[in-house]
N, C-alpha and C positions, 0 to 999 in steps of 0.2 A: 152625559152619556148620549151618543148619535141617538136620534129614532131608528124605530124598527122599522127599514126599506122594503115595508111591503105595501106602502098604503093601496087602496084597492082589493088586494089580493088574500082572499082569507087562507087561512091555514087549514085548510082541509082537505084530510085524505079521506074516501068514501063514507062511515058514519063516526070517523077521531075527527077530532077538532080540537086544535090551539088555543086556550086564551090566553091573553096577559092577567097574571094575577100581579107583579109589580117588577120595580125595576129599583133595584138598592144594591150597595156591597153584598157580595156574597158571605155567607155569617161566618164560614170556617177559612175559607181562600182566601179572602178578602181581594177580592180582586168585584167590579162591576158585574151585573149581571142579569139578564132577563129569564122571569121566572115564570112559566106557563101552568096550566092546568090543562091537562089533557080531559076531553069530556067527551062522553060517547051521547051524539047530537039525538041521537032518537030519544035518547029518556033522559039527557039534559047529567046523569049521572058522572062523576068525576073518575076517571079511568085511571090516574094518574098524575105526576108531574115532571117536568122537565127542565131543565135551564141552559141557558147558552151563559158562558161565562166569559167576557173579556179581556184581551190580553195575553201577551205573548211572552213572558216570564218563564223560566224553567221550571219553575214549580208549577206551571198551569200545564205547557207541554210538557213536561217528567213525568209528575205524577199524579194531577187532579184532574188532567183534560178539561177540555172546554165546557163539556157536555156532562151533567149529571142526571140519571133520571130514578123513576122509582114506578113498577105497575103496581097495582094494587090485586090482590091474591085473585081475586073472582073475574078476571082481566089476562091475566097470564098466558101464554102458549097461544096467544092471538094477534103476534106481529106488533102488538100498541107500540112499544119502545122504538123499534123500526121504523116504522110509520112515522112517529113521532119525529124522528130523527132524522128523516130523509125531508121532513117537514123546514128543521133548523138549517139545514145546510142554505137551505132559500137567502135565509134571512143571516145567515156566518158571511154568504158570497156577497152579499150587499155590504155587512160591513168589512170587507176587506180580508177577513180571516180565511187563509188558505195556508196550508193547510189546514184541517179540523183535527186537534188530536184528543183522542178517544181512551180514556185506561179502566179497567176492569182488575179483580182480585184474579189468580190465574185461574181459583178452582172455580169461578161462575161461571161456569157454561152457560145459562141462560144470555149470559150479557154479553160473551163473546158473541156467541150466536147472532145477538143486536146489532153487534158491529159487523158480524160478514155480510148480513141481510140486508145493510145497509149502504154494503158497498166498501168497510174501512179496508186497511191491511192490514196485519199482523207485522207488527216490526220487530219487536223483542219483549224480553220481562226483564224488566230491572228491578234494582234492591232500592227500598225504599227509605232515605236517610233517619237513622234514629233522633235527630231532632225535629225530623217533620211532624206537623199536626194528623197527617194521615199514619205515620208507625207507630204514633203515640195512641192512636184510635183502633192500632189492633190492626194494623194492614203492613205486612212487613213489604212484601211484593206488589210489581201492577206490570199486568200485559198493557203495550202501546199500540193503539190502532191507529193510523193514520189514514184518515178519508179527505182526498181532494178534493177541491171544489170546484176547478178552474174547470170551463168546458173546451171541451179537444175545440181545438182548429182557433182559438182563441189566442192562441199564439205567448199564453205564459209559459215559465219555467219551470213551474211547480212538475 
């Protein structure tokens, strides 16, 4: 698996902060994957988690997206995921991943929300194939966000 192209450059937005907690398959995708702990720096407390997930597969763009996170209940309605997220894009653009795609259940308005705050698009909801690990888990549907990475005037196609 590449390193994470940030050396120098810590992950933080005002008082969230990235760690790395490790870097293994992902246990359900199986796809590579870096797995962060969101920490709120003043009190050292765990906010959350996030992962950047590897790979350009139809199963990761369909229906798992790159990115999974989770805030934790006493954290909520405070941009963490966002923040978070606009964190990973740093580190997606380094490796090469561009687009970023993003999927959510249709009814979580929190997590869409993640994704407009964050800058993704809305691109559609698709049906989610009954032999995937995700239908099988109780997710028939997933909205697709798609967030770019490449910066204007840089001259990509995305």
């Amino acid at each position: 698996m590449p390193p994470i192209p940030l050396t120098g450059h810590p992950l933080i937005d005002g008082w969230l902060g990235l760690e790395l907690d490790r870097v293994s398959l992902h246990p359900v995708h199986k796809v590579p994957a870096y797995f962060f702990r969101m920490v709120d720096l003043r009190t050292r407390a765990e906010v959350g988690r996030i992962n950047l997930r590897l790979g350009s597969e139809p199963h990761v763009e369909r229906y798992a997206g790159h990115v999974g996170y989770f805030v934790e209940p006493a954290y909520r309605g405070h941009g963490c995921a966002s923040r978070a997220l606009r964190l990973l894009m740093r580190i997606a653009r380094g490796l090469g991943i561009d687009p970023l795609w993003i999927t959510c259940d249709p009814d979580n308005i929190p997590s869409r929300r993640t994704c407009e705050r964050a800058g993704a698009e809305f691109i559609e909801i698709v049906d989610v194939p009954e032999d995937c690990v995700i239908y099988q888990s109780g997710h028939r549907r997933k909205c697709r966000y798609r967030l770019k990475l490449s910066e204007p005037g840089k001259g990509s196609s995305h």
